[in-house]
N, C-alpha and C positions, 0 to 999 in steps of 0.2 A: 155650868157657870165657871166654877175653875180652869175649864179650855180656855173658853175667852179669852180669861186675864193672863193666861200663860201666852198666846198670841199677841194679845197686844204688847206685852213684854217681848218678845222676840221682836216685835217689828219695832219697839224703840231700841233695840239694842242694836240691832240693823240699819235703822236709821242715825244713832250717833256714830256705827262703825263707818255708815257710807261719809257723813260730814268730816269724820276723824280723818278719812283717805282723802278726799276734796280738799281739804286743809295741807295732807300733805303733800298732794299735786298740785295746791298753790304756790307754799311754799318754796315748793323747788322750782316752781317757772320763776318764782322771783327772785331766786341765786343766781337761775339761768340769765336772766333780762339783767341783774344787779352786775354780771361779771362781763357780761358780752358790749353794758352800757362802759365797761372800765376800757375792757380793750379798743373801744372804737373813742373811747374821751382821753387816749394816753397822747401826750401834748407828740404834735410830729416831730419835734428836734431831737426827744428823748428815745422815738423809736428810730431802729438800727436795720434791724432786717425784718418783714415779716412773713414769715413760714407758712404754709398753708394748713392744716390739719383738719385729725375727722373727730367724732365724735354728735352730743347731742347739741352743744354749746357753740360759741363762733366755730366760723369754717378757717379765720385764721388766727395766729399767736404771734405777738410783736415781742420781739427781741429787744429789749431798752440796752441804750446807752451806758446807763448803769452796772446791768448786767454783763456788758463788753468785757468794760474797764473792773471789771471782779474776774472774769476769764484769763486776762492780758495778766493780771495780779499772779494768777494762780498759773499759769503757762508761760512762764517767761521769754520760753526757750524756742516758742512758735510764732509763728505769724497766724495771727488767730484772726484778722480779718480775714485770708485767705482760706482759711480752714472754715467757717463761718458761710462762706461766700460757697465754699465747694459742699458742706451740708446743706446746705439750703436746694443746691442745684440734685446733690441727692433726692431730696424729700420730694424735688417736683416732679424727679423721672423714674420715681415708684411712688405712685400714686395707693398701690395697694399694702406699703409700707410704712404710711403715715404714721405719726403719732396724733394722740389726744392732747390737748394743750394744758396736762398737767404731767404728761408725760416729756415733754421737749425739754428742760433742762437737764433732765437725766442723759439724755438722747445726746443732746451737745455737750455735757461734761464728757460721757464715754468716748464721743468721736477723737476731743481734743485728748483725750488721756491715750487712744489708743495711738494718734497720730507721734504724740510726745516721747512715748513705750516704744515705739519701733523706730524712734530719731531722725522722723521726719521731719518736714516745717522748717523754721530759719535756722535749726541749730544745724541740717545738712547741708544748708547755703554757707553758713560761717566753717564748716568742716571740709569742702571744698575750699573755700576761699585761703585755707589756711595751707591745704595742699601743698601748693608751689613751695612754701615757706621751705617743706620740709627736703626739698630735693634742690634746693639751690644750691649751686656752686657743684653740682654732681654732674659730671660730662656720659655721655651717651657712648658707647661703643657703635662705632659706626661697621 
């Protein structure tokens, strides 16, 4: 008699551990459906670029507008459309290089940091442009 009751105990503690997991492979389908309903409901004027990505979650990540104009803030010294425009084109031609779309802001601050770090982007356009300045009025030995 004491078997029994020790079985039927296992099998309710089995049965609230299986409800307790169902609960929480509910719950996270419905962070999943809650976050993939935000990125396809983000209004289209505010999205900027949208990235492809992997993961379990959407397959893509919209870059807002917002976002940009915090980039452009913090990278003065870039052309960060362009830099924006050439990660993106990155991300499409390594497919095996994706990020997760909790990982893509990390991914575009690093690129523009790394771009700004070695003095690329508009500040080598303005550092050409300035060039000439500096050799005016200096004649050529023919």
């Amino acid at each position: 008699m004491p078997q029994r009751c020790r079985t039927d105990r296992q099998s309710n503690k089995e049965k609230e551990q299986e409800q307790e997991d169902r609960g929480r492979r509910c719950r996270k389908k419905q962070r999943q459906d809650k976050q993939q309903a935000k990125n396809a409901g983000q209004d289209q004027e505010s999205a900027y670029l949208t990235f492809p990505v992997v993961g379990t979650g959407a397959k893509t990540w919209v870059l807002s507008a917002d976002k940009v104009a915090e980039y452009r803030e913090a990278f003065p010294g870039l052309n960060v459309d362009a830099e924006l425009r050439k990660a993106l084109q990155w991300i499409r031609d390594n497919p095996k290089r994706r990020k997760t779309p909790s990982g893509m802001t990390k991914f575009l601050g690093g690129w523009l940091g790394r771009v700004q770090d070695r003095g690329g982007g508009a500040s080598m356009a303005r550092a050409q442009e300035t060039l000439p300045d500096i050799f005016e009025g200096v004649k050529l030995e023919e």
